[in-house]
N, C-alpha and C positions, 0 to 999 in steps of 0.2 A: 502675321502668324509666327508665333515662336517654333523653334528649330532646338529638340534636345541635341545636345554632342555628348557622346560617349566617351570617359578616357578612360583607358584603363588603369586603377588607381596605383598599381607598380610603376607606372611612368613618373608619378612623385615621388618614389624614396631614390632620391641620388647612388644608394651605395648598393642597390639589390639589380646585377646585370641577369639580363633576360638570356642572352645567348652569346653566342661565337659571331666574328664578325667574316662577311668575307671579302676577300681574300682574307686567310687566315696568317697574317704578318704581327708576328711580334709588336706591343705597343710599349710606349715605354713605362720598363719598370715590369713588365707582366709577362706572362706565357704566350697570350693570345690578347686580338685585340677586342674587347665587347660591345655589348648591343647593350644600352641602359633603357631606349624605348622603343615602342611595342613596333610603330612602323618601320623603324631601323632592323628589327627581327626580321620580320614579316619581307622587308627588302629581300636579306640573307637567305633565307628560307624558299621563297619566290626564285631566287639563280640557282640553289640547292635544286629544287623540283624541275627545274627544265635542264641542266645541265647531269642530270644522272640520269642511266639508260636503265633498264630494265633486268633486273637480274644483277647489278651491281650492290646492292646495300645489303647486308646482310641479315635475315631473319623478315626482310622486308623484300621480297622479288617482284613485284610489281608496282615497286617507288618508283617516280619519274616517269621522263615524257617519252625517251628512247627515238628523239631528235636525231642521233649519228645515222640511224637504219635508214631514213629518208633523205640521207645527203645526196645519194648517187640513183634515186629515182629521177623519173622523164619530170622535165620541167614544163608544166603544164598549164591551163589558166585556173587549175581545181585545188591544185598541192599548194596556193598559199589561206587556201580556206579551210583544206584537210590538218594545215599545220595549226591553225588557228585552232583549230575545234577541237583536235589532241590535246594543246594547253591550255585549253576553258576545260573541260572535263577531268586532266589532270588538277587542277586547282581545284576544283569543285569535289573532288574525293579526298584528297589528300591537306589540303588548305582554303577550305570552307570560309575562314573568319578573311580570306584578303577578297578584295570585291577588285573586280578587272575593270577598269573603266575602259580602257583602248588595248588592244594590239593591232601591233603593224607589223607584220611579216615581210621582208626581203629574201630574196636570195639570188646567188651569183655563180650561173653555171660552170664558170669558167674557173673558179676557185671552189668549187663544192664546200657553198659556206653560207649558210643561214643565219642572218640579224632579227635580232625579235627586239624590238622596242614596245614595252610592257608600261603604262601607267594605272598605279595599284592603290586604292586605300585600303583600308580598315572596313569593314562591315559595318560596327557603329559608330564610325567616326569616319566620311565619307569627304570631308574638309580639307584631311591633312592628305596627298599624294604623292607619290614617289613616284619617278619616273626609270625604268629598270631598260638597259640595255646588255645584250647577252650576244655575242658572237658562237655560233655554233661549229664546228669543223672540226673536216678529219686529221688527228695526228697522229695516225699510225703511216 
């Protein structure tokens, strides 16, 4: 049985960048450093959505997963499913085209600090995966 794959055909022109990379550090020669393909986006994008709280983005107040409010809740057997299902639902409104293959939720009472280990593709191209790791915690 044949298996279409989808690419999206801006991943062939070498010189059209799709977005910002992040961490946003200088590359050389440039302002910022970019994203030329669609999963390398989709990465950026992916830490963008769980790493912003709610009421931070501007003209957009319910972007993001708002992960910090849950740091200093009771660590229970329920709040690593509760985190789970926060960033399925966040991606699923806000980033529809990434398809979640795994999350693994951590967290460590004693440091008020949430590990999300995320593996992502693409919607129609289901092949190619990233594997995203995001430390969450408080630094105020």
């Amino acid at each position: 049985m044949a298996v279409e794959i989808k690419i999206n055909p801006i991943d062939f022109e070498p010189d059209v960048a799709l977005g910002i990379d992040l961490p946003m550090i200088a590359g050389a020669g440039a302002a910022f450093k970019l994203n030329y393909m669609s999963i390398d986006q989709a990465v950026a994008n992916a830490k963008n959505l769980i790493l912003t709280d709610r009421g931070e983005r501007i003209m957009l107040p319910e972007f993001g997963c708002n992960l910090k409010s849950i740091l200093f809740d009771p660590i229970d057997e329920l709040i690593n499913e509760n985190l789970e299902k926060i960033i399925k639902d966040s991606f699923d409104y806000w980033l529809p085209y990434i398809f979640i293959n795994n999350v693994a939720v951590t967290n460590n009472a004693d440091t008020n600090r949430i590990n999300i280990l995320l593996s992502i593709s693409l919607q129609d191209n289901k092949l190619d995966t990233r594997s995203i790791e995001v430390v969450v915690e408080n630094n105020t």
